[in-house]
MARDREN-951701 format. One record per atom (N, C-alpha, C): residue number from 1; x, y, z negated. Coordinates in Angstrom, 1 decimal. Example, Ala and Ser with C-alpha at 12.3 -4.5 7.8 and 13.67 -1.06 7.14 Angstrom:
<rs>
  nr     px     py     pz
   1   13.2   -5.7   -7.8
   1   12.3   -4.5   -7.8
   1   13.2   -3.3   -7.8
   2   12.8   -2.2   -7.1
   2   13.7   -1.1   -7.1
   2   12.9    0.0   -7.9
</rs>
This chain:
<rs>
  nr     px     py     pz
   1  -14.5  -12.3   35.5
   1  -14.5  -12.4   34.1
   1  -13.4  -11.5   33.5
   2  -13.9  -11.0   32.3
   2  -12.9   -9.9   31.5
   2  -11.4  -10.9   30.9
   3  -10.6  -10.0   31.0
   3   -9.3  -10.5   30.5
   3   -9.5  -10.3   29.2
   4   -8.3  -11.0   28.6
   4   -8.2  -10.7   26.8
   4   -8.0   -9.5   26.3
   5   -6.8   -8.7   27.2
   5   -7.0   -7.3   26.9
   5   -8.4   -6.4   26.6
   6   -9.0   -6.4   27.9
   6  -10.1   -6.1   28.0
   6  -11.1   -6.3   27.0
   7  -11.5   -7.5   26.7
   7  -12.0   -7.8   25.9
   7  -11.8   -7.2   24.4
   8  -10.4   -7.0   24.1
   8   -9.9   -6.9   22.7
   8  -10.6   -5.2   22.8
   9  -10.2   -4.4   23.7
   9  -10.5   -3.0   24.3
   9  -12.0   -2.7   23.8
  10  -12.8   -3.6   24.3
  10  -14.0   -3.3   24.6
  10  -14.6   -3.4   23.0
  11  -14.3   -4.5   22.1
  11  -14.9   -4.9   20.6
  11  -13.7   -3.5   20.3
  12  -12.5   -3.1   20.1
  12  -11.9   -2.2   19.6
  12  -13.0   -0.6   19.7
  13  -13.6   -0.8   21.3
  13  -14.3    0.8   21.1
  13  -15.6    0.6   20.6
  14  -16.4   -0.7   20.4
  14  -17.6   -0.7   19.5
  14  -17.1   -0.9   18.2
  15  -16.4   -1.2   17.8
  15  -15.6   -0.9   16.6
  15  -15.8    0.4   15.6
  16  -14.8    1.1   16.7
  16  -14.8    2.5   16.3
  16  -16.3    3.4   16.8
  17  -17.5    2.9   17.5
  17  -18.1    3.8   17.3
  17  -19.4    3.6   16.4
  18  -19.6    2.2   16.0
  18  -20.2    1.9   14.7
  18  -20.2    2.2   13.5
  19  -21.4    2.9   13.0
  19  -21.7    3.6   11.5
  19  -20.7    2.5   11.4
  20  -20.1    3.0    9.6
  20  -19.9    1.9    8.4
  20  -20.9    2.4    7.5
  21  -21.7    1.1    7.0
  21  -22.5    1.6    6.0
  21  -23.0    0.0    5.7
  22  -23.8    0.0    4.9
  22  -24.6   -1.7    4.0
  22  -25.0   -2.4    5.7
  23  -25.7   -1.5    6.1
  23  -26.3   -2.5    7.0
  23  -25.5   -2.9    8.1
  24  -24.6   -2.0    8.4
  24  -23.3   -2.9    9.2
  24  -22.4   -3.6    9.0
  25  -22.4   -3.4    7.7
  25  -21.0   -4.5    7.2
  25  -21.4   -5.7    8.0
  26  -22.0   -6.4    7.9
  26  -22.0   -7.9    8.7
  26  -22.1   -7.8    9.9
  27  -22.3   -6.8   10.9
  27  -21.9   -6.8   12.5
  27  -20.3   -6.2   12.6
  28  -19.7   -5.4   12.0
  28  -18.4   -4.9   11.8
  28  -17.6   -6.6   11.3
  29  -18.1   -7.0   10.6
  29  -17.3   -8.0    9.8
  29  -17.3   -9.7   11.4
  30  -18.1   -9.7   12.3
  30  -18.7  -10.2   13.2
  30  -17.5   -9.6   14.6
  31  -17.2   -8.4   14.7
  31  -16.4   -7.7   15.3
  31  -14.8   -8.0   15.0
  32  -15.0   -7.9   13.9
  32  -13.1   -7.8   13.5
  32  -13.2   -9.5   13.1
  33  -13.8  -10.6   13.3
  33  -13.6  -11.6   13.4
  33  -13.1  -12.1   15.2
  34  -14.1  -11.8   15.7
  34  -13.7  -11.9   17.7
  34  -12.6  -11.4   17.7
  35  -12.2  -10.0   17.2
  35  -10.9   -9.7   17.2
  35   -9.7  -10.2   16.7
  36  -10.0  -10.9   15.6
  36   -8.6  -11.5   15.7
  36   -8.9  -12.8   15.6
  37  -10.0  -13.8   16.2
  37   -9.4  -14.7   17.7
  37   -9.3  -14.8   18.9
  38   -9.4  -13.4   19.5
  38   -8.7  -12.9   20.6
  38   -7.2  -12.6   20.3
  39   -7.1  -11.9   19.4
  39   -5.9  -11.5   19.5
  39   -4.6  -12.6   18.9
  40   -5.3  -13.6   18.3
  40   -4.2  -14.8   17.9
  40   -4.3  -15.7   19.5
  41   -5.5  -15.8   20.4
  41   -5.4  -16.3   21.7
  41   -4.7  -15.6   22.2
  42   -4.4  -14.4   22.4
  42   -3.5  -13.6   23.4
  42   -2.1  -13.8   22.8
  43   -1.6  -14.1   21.2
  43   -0.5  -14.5   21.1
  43    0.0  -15.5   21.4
  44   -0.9  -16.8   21.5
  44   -0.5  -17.9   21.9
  44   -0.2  -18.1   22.9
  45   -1.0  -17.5   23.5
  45   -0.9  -17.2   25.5
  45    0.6  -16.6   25.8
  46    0.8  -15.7   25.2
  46    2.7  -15.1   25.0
  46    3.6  -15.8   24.3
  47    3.1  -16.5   23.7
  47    4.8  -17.7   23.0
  47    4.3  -19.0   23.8
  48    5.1  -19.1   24.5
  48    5.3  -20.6   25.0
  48    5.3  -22.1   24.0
  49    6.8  -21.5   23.5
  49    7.5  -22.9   22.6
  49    6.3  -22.4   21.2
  50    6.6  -23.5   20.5
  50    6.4  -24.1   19.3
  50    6.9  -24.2   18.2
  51    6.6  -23.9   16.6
  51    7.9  -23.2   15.9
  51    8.7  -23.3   15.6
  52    9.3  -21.9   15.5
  52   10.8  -22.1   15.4
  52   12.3  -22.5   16.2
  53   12.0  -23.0   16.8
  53   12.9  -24.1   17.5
  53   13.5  -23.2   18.3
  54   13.2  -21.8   18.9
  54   13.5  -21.6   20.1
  54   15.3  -20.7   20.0
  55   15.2  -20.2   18.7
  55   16.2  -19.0   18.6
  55   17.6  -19.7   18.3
  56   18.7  -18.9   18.5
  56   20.0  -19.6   17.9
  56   20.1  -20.1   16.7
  57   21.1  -21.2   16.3
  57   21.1  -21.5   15.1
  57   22.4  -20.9   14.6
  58   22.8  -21.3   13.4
  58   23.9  -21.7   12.7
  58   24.2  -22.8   11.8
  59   25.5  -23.0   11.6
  59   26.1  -24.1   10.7
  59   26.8  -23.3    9.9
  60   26.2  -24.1    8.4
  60   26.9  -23.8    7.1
  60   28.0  -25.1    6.6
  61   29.0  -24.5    6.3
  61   29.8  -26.3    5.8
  61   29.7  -26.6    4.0
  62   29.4  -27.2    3.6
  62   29.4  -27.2    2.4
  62   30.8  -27.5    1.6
  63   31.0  -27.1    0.8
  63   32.6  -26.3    0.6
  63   32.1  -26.0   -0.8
  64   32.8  -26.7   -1.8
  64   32.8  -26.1   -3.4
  64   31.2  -26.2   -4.2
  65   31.2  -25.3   -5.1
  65   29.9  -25.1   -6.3
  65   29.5  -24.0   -5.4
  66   28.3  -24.1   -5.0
  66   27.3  -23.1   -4.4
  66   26.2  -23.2   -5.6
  67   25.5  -22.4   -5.1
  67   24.1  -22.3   -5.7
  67   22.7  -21.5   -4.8
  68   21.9  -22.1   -4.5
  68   21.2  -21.5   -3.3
  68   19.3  -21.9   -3.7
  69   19.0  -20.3   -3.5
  69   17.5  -21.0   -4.0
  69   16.5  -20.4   -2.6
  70   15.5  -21.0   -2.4
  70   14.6  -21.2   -1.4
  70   13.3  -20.0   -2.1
  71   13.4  -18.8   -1.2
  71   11.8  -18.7   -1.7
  71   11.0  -18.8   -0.7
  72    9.2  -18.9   -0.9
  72    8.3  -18.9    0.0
  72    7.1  -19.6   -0.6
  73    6.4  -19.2    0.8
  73    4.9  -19.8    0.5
  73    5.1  -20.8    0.5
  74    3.8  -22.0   -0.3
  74    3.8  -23.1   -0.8
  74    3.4  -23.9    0.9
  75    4.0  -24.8    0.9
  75    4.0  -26.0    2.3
  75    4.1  -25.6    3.7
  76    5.2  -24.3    3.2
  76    6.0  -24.0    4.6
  76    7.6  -24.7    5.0
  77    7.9  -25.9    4.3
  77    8.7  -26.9    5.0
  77    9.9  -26.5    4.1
  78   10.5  -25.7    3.1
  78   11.1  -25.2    2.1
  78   12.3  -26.5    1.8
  79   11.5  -27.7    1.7
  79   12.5  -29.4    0.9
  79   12.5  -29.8    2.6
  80   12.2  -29.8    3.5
  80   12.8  -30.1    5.1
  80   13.9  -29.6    5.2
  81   14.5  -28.2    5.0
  81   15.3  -27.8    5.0
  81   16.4  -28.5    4.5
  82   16.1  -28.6    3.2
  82   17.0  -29.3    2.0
  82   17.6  -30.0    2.5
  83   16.3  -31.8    2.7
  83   16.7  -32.6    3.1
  83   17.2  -33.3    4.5
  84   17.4  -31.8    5.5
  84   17.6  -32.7    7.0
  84   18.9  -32.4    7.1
  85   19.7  -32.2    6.1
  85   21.2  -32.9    6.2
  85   21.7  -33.9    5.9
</rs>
């Protein structure tokens, strides 16, 4: 059986040797979908751990009038931070 590389290889060169035009858009669109869940399975396959947790930390001491704002996408854990002190 083909590996993920391989696989990723093989939809990458029908990729590139497929017209673009009306009537391919939905086999192209069918292509670069396998492709990237191959390529999110080949990343998972390369990270072990689970997020975040793996890298060094640091400690901040809270000390005086700070002012600190959070940006980011909406329900990526933003008030977890806040509140796990």
């Amino acid at each position: 059986m083909s590996t993920t590389e391989q696989k990723i290889a093989e939809l990458e060169a029908e990729y590139a040797r497929t017209q673009k035009n009306k009537a391919t858009e939905g086999h192209l669109g069918l292509i670069k979908a396998k492709l990237a869940k191959l390529r999110r399975e080949l990343e998972s396959q390369n990270s072990k751990g689970g997020g975040g947790g793996g890298g060094e930390g640091f400690d901040v001491k809270k000390v005086g009038d700070t002012r600190v704002g959070l940006v980011g996408f909406p329900s990526v854990g933003k008030k977890v931070i806040l509140k796990s002190q």
